[in-house]
ZAMARGU-4260 file (C-alpha; in steps of 0.2 Angstrom, whole numbers, plus 5000, padded with zeros to 4 digits):
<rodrens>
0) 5059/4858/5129 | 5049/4857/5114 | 5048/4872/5102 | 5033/4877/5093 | 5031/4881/5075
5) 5015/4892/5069 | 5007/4890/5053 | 4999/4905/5048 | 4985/4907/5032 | 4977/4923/5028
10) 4957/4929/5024 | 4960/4946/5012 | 4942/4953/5010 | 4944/4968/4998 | 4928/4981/4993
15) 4929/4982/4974 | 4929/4997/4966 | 4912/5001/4957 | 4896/5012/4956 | 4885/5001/4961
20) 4881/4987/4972 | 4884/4970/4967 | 4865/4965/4965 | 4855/4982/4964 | 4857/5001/4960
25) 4861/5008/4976 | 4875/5018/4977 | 4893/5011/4985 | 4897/5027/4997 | 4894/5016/5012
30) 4900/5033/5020 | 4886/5041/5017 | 4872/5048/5030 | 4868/5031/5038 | 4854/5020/5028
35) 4852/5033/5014 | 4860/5019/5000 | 4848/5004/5002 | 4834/4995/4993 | 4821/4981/4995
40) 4837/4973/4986 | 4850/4972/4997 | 4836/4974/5014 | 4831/4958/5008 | 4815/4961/5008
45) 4803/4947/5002 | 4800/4943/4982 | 4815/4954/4978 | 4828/4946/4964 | 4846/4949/4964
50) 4853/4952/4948 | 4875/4953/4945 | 4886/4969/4942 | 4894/4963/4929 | 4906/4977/4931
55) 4911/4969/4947 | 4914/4952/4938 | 4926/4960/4926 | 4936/4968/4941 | 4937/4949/4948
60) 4945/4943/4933 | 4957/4955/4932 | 4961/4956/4953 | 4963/4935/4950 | 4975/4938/4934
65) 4986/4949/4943 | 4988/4937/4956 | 4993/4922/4944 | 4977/4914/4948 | 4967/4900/4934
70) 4950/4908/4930 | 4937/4896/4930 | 4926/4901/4917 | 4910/4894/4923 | 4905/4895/4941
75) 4891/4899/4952 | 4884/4907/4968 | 4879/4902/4984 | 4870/4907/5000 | 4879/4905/5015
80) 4865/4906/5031 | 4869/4913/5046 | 4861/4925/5059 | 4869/4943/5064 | 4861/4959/5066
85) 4872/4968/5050 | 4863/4955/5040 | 4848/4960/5034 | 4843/4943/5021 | 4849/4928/5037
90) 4862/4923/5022 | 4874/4930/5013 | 4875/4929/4994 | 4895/4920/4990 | 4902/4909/4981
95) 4906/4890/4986 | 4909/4875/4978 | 4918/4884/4961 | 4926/4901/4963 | 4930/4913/4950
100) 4946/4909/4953 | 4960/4898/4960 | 4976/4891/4962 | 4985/4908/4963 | 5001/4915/4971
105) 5012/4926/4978 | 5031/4929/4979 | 5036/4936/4993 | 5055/4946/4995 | 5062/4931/5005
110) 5058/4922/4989 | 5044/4910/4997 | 5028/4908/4986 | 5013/4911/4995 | 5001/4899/4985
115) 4981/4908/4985 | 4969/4894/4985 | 4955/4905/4977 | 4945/4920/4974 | 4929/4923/4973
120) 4914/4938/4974 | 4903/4939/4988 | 4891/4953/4996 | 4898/4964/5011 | 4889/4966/5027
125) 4881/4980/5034 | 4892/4989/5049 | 4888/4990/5068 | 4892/5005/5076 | 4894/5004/5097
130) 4891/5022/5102 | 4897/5029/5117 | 4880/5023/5127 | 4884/5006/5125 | 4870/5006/5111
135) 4873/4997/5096 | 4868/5005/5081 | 4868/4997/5062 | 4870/5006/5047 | 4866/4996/5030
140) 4874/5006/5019 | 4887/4993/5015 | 4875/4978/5016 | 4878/4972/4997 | 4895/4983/4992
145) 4904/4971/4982 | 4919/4960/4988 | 4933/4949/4985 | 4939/4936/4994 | 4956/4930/4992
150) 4959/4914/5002 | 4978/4908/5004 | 4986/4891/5007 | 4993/4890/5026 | 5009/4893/5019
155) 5015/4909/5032 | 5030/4904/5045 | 5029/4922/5054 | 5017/4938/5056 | 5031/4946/5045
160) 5027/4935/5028 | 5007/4938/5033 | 5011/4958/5032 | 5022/4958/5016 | 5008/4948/5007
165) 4994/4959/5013 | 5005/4973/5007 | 5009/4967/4991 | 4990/4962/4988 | 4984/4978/4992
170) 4996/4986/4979 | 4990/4975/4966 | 4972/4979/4970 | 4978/4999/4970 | 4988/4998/4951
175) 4971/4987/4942 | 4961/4998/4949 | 4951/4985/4959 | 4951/4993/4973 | 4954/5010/4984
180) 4960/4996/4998 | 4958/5010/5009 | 4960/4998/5027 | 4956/5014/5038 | 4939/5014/5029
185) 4938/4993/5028 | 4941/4993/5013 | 4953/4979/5015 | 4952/4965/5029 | 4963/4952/5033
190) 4957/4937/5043 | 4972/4928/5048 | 4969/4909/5054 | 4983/4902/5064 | 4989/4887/5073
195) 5004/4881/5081 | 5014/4862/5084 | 5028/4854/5092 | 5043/4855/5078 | 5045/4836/5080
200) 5027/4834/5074 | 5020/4834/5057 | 5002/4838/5061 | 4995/4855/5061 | 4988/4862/5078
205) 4969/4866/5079 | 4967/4884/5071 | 4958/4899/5078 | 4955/4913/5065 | 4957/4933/5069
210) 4943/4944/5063 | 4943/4959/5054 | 4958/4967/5056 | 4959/4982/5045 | 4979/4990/5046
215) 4998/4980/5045 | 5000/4983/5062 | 4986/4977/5067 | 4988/4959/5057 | 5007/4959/5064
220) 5000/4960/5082 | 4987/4950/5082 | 4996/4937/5074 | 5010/4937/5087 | 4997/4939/5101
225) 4989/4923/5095 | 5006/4913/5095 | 5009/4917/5112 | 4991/4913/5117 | 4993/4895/5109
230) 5011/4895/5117 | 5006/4898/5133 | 4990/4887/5133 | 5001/4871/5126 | 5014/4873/5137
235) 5003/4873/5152 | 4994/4855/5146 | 4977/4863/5141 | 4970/4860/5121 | 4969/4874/5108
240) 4949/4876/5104 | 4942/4882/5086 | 4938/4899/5089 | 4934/4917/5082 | 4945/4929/5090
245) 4944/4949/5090 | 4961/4958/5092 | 4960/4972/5106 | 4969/4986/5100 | 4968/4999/5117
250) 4969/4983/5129 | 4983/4973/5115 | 4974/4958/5117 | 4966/4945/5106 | 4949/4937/5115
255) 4939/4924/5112 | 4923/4931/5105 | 4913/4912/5098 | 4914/4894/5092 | 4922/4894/5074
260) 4907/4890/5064 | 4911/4875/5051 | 4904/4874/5034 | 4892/4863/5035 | 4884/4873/5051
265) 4884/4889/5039 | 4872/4875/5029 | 4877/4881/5009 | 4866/4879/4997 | 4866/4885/4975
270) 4858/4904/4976 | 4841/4898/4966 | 4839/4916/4961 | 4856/4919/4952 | 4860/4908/4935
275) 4879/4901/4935 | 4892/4914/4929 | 4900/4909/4915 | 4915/4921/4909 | 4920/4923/4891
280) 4936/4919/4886 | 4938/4933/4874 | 4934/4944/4890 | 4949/4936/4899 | 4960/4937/4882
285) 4955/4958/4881 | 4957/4960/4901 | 4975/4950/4901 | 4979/4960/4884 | 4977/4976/4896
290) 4983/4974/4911 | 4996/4989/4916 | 5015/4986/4926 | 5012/4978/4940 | 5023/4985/4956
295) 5034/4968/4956 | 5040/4971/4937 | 5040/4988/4940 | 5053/4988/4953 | 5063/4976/4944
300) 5061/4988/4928 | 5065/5005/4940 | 5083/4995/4948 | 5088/4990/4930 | 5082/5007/4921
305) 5087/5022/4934 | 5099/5011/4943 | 5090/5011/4960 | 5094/5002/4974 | 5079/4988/4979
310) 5073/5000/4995 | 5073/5015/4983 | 5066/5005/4970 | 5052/5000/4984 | 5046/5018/4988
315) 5044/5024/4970 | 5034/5010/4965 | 5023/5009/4982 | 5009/5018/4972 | 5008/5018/4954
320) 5001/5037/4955 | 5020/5041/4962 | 5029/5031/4950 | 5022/5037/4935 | 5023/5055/4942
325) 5042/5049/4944 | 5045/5042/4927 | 5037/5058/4922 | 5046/5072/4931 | 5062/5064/4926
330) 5061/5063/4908 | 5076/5069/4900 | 5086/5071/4915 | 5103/5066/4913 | 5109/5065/4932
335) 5094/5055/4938 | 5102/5050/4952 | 5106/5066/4959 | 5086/5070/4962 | 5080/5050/4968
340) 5081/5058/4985 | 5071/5071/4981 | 5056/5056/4979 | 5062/5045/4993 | 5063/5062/5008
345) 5056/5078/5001 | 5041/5074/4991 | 5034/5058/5005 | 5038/5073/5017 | 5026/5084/5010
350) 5012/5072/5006 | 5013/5066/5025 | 5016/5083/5030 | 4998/5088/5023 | 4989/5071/5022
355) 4987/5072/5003 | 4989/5060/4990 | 5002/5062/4974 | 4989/5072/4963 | 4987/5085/4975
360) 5004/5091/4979 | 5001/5106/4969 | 5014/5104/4954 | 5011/5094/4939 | 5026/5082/4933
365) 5031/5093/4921 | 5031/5107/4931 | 5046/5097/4944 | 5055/5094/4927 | 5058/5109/4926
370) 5065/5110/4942 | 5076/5094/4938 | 5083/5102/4922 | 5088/5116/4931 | 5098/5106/4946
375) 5104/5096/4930 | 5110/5111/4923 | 5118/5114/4937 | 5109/5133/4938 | 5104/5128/4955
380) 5112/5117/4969 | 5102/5104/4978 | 5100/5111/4997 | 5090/5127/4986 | 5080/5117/4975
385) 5071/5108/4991 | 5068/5123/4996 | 5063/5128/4980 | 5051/5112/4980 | 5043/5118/4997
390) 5039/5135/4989 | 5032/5125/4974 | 5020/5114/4983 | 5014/5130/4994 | 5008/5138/4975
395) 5021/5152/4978 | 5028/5151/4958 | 5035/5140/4947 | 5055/5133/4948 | 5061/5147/4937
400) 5052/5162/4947 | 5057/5157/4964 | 5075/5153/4959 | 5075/5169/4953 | 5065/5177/4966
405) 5074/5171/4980 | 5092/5174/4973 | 5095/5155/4970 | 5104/5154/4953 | 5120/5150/4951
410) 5132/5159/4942 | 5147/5155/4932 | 5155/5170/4933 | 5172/5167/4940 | 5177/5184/4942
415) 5163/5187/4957 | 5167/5167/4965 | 5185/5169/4968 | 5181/5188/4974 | 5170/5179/4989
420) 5180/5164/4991 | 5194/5177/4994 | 5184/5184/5006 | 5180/5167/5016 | 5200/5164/5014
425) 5204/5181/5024 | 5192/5179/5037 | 5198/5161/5041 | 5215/5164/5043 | 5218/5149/5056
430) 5208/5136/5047 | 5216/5140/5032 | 5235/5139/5039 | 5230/5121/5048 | 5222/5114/5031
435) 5239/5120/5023 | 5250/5109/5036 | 5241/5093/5031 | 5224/5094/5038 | 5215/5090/5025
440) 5198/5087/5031 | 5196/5106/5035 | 5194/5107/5016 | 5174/5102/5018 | 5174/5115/5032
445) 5182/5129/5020 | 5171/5125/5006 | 5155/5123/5016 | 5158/5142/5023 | 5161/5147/5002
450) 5145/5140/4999 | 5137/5149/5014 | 5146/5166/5007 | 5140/5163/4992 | 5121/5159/4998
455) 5121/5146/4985 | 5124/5158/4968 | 5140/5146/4962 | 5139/5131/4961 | 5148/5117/4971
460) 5160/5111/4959 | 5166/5129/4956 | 5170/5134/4973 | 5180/5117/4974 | 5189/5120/4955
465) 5193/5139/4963 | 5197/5136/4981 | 5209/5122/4974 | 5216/5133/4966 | 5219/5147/4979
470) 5226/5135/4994 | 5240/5127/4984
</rodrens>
């Protein structure tokens, strides 16, 4: 029996982050009360002239540096026409022939390179909203927000490698500060195209392309639900045809939806109201001279520097708002890797817990520094100090007036420890004769009733040096 191998390539479309449009003035809150951000400009309304956001050309440039891509420093636009109810011109402005960019890539943690065939700037569509009457409403507040489009090789074996990229992608586009990527919003799409063949044959299978799919999970099930789909059809004798799919999410389905459109059918021709963009190479010299850490180099920096492991290493650096709030809060910490948890459990507990981001959790970095000098100076254990943490991002104090108000500093006053551990040794009679004939695991029970007598005022290592001590 034949087996079949996919061949997956991968459509990101990413709103770039600007003020304004990408050819008028009109405001990029596409959120906004319905139709309130348009303009004969972006209506397309007759005699009206486009004219470039150059901001948006220098968010290009550096997207396309970030991802290893050539720039090409003269290129040009293009309309491509087709008819759809969000489209208020019949065409959308894009580029064609020469994109801003091109021969890019990825590295993925399977070490595959993910080659990106090119980038370039285009308009985004209005949005269709299907109400609950089955009416179809259109709001043009996104007609003409500014996009990249980042067009990859069909180098993907699996919907895994897809969701990796479109990951790592949308962390690039998060530390330049290209975009919010926000995929709830559509602020980032991925488009994957995907065919299957016979593993004996060299050819690739006629492809079908997913549309708009705006969440990792999404891509990953669409993907696999195409495979099967091919899978099944091949099997079964009948031909793939060149569709546009739409992936259901409540009925977990991908459908037909129309005939994939070629390019000569979208009929491109040069924009005659735009000149070519052509791109300074000092500007590409001043953007490259720039360009912050990116996550990959700053994982590999954050395993060598604070001696993480590659998953720990992973979550720090999945938003550079938390890593640098990290490398912050941990500056002149000697036992760093006594508080990594406290980034990889605690603190994602909290922002999931409330649904904010890393700026609002209600403490500066300085402020959990302070908590972190006093755990390293062990003046507080570690199961306190998360509470400490929680009382902290509530606004109840800062480290120092909880610790104190809630009785949590530890003392090194050995006089008071060994009267408590006394106490625990008296009142546990049996556990203590049993440790004594040789069952040494009972010690952790022993020293875990200490610390529960001594609600956290002496530190660990204490209660271990004095109990020691005391059962010999």
């Amino acid at each position: 029996m034949d087996n079949f191998i996919p061949t997956i390539g991968l459509e990101v479309h990413a709103q770039v982050k600007s003020k304004s449009k990408i050819f008028c003035r009109c405001a990029t809150e596409f959120t906004d009360k319905p139709n309130t951000n348009t303009c004969p400009v972006c209506m397309g309304f007759p005699g009206v002239m486009p004219s470039l956001n150059r901001e948006v050309v220098n968010q290009a440039v550096k997207a396309a540096l970030a991802l290893n891509c050539r720039i090409n420093l003269k290129s040009g636009f293009a309309r491509k026409n087709y008819f759809y109810p969000d489209l208020p011109k019949g065409y959308q402005i894009t580029q064609f022939k020469v994109p801003v960019a091109e021969s890019g890539y990825i590295i993925l943690s399977n070490k595959r390179k993910i080659r990106i065939r090119r980038l370039h700037i285009e308009e985004d569509t209005g949005r269709m909203i299907h109400d609950h009457n089955e009416d179809t409403l259109i709001d043009f507040n996104r007609a003409g927000v500014p996009l990249i489009e980042i067009v990859t090789e069909p180098d993907f074996e699996s919907a895994d490698e897809a969701v990796e990229y479109m990951g790592r992608v949308r962390e690039i586009l998060r530390y330049t500060g290209v975009s919010n990527a926000n995929m709830e919003l559509g602020e980032l799409r991925g488009e994957p195209n995907i065919s299957i063949r016979k593993d004996r044959e060299s050819e690739l299978g006629t492809k079908t392309e997913i549309k708009n799919l705006n969440s990792l999970k999404a891509i990953e099930k669409g993907i696999n639900f195409e495979i099967e789909r091919q899978t099944k059809l091949l099997k079964e004798g009948i031909p793939i045809s060149s569709e546009t799919m739409l992936y259901n999410e409540k009925k977990q389905e991908v459908k037909p939806m129309r005939k994939k459109e070629s390019a000569s059918e979208y009929r491109y021709f040069i924009e005659p109201d735009l000149p070519n963009l052509v791109i300074d190479e000092n500007l590409v010299y001043t953007l490259k001279q720039s360009m912050i850490e990116l996550p990959e180099a700053k994982r590999e920096r954050f395993i060598e520097q604070y001696q993480l492991t590659r998953i720990e290493s992973e979550i720090l650096t999945s938003e550079h708002t938390l890593a640098d709030f990290f490398e912050e809060s941990v500056k002149n910490i000697k036992q760093k890797k006594r508080i990594i948890n406290f980034f990889i459990r605690e603190i994602p507990a909290i922002l999931n817990e409330k649904n904010i981001e890393t700026g609002k959790l209600g403490f500066s970095a300085s402020v959990l520094n302070e908590l972190f000098t006093e755990i390293d100076n062990e003046s507080v254990n570690l199961n306190s100090a998360q509470i400490v943490l929680q009382e902290m991002s509530s606004g109840r104090g800062s480290p120092k007036e909880i610790i104190e108000r809630m009785g949590f500093r530890q003392s090194d006053d050995n006089e008071n420890a060994r009267n408590l551990i006394a106490e625990v040794i008296s009142e546990n009679p049996k556990e203590v004769e049993r440790f004594k004939k040789g069952e040494d695991k009972l010690f952790g029970v022993i020293v875990g009733l200490c610390m529960k007598k001594t609600k956290g005022s002496v530190s660990p290592a204490l209660i271990n040096k004095i109990l020691k001590e005391m059962l010999k």
